[in-house]
C-alpha positions in Angstrom: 127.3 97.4 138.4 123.6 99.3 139.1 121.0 97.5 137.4 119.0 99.8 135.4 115.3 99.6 134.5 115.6 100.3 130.8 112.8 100.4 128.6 112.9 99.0 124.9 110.3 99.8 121.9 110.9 98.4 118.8 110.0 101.2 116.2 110.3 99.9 112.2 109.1 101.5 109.3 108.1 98.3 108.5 104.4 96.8 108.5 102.9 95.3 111.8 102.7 92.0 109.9 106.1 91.7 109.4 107.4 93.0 112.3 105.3 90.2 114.8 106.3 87.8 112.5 110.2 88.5 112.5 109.9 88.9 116.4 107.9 85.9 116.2 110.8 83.7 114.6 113.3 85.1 116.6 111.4 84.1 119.8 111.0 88.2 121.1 107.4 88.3 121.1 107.6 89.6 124.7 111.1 91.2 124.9 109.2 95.0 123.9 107.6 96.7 126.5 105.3 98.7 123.1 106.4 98.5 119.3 105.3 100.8 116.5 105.3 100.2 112.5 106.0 103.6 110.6 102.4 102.4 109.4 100.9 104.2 112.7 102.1 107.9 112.2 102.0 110.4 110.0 105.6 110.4 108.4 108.2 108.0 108.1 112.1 108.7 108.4 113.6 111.2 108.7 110.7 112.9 110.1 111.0 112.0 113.9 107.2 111.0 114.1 107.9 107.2 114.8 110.3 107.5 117.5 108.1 110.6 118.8 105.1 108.0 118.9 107.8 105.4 120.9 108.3 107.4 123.6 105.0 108.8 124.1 103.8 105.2 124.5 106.5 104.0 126.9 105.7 107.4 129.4 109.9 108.2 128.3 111.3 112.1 128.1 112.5 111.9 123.9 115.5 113.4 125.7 116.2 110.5 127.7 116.3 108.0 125.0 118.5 106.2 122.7 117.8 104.8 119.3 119.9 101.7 118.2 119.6 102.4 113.7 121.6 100.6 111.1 120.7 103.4 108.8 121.4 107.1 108.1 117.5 108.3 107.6 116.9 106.5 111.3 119.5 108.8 113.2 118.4 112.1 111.7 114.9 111.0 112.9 116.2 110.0 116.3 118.2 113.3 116.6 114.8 115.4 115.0 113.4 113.3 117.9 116.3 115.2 120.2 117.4 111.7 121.0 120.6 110.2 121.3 121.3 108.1 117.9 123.9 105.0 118.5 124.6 104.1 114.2 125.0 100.1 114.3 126.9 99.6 110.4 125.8 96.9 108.5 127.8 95.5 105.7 124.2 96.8 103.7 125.2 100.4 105.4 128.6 100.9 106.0 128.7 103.4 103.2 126.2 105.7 104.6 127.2 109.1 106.1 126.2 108.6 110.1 128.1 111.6 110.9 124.7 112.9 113.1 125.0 109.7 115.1 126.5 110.3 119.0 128.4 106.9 118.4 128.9 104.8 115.3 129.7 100.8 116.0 129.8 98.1 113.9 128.2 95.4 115.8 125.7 95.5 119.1 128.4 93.4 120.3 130.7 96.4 121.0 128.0 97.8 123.6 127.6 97.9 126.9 125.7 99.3 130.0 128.8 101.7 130.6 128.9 103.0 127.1 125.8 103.5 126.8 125.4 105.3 130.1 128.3 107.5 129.0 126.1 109.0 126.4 124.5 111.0 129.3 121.0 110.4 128.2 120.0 107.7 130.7 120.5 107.5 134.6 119.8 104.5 136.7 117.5 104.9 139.7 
């Protein structure tokens, strides 16, 4: 299998506080190469403002990036982004309508580099 240079930005309509600290307990602190609170721009989700800001931080084409979102608002704003949208379900949103997503799963475990590849929005070097 290539290895592929993928970069990853955590981007949370949450508070910067919160997010350092959750990342924090988890031991991530340094797993991010940037991360955005939907405190720094202009409009939360749906408008595609926060994922906008991701990907003009990393250097990254919106067109060749995927969101990972457990929630409906998140993929409209990744597609108003024209990004791919991968809808993870949560038992807190299995209910909500993902139809816009470009694949729904119900855990990160059913991922992989092929799947994701598959989407045709990344390509390894």
């Amino acid at each position: 299998m290539e290895k592929a240079e993928v970069k990853k930005v955590l981007a949370s309509s949450s508070s910067r506080d919160d997010i350092q600290v959750v990342l924090g307990h988890l031991g991530l602190d340094n797993y991010f190469d940037a991360v955005v609170s939907g405190y720094e721009v202009a409009a939360g989700k749906p408008a595609p403002d926060i994922f906008l800001e991701a990907a003009r931080r990393i250097q990254v084409n919106p067109g060749q990036s995927i969101v990972l979102e457990d929630a409906a608002v998140g993929v409209k704003a990744a597609k108003a982004a024209g990004m791919k949208a991968i809808a993870v379900e949560s038992r807190h949103t299995a209910g909500q309508d993902f139809s816009e997503a470009d694949l729904v799963v119900s855990s990160l475990e059913e991922l992989n580099w092929d799947i994701i590849k598959n989407l045709g929005s990344l390509h390894t070097p």
